[in-house]
TORKOL-4160 file (C-alpha; in steps of 0.2 Angstrom, whole numbers, padded with zeros to 4 digits, m for minus):
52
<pt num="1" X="0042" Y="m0016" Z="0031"/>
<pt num="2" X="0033" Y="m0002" Z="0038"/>
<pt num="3" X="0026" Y="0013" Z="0025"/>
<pt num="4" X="0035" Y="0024" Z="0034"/>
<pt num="5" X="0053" Y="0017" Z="0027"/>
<pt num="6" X="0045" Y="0015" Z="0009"/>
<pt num="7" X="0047" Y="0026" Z="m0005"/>
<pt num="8" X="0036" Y="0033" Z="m0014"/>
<pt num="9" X="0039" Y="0019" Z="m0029"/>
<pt num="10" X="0037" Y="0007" Z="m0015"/>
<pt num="11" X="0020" Y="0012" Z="m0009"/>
<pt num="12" X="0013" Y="0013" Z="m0026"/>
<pt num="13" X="0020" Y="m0004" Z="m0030"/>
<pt num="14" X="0011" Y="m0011" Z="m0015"/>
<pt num="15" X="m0005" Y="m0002" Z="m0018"/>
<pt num="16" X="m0004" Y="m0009" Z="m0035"/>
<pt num="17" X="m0001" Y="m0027" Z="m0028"/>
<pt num="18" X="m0016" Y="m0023" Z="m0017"/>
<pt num="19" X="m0026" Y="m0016" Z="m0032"/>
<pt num="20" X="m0022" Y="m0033" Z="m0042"/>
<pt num="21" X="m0025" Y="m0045" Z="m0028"/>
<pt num="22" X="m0044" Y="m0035" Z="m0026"/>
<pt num="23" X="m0048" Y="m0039" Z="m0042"/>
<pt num="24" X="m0044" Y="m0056" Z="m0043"/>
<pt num="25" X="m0031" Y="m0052" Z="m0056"/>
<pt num="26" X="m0016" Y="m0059" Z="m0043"/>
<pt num="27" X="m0013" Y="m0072" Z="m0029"/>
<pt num="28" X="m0001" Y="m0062" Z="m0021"/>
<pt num="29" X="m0013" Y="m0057" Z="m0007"/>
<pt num="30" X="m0008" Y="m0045" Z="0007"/>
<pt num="31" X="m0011" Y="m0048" Z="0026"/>
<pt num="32" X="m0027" Y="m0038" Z="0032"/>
<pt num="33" X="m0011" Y="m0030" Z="0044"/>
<pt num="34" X="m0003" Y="m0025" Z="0027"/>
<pt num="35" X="m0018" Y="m0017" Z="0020"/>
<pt num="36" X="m0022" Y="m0009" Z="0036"/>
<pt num="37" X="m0005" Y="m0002" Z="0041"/>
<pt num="38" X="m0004" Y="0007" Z="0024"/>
<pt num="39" X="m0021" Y="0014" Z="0022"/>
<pt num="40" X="m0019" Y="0020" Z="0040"/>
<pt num="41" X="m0002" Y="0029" Z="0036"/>
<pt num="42" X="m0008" Y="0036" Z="0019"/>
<pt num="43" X="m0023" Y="0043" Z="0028"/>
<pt num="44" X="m0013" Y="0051" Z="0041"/>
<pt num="45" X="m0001" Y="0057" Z="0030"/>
<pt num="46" X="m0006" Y="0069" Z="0013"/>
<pt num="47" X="0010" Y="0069" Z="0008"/>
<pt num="48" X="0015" Y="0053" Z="0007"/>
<pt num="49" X="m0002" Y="0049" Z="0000"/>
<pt num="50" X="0002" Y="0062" Z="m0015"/>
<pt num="51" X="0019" Y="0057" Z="m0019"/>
<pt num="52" X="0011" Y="0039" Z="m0021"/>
């Protein structure tokens, strides 16, 4: 799913599957297109990245 059709919830959720898989803590790794798709929204995006 793109970040553009997540909620707020949802991006948190992922940033906090993200977050976990960083630190070893999970092995629910995200694809690199994952990580990238939603860094590159929430940067270009204040809002979004606030209500997150």
């Amino acid at each position: 799913m793109h970040p553009s059709e997540m909620t707020p919830t949802e991006i948190g959720d992922q940033l906090a599957r993200m977050y976990a898989a960083d630190q070893s803590l999970s092995d629910d790794l995200p694809s690199e297109q994952e990580c990238a798709a939603l860094a590159d929204y929430l940067g270009c995006h204040k809002e979004a990245q606030a209500a997150a």
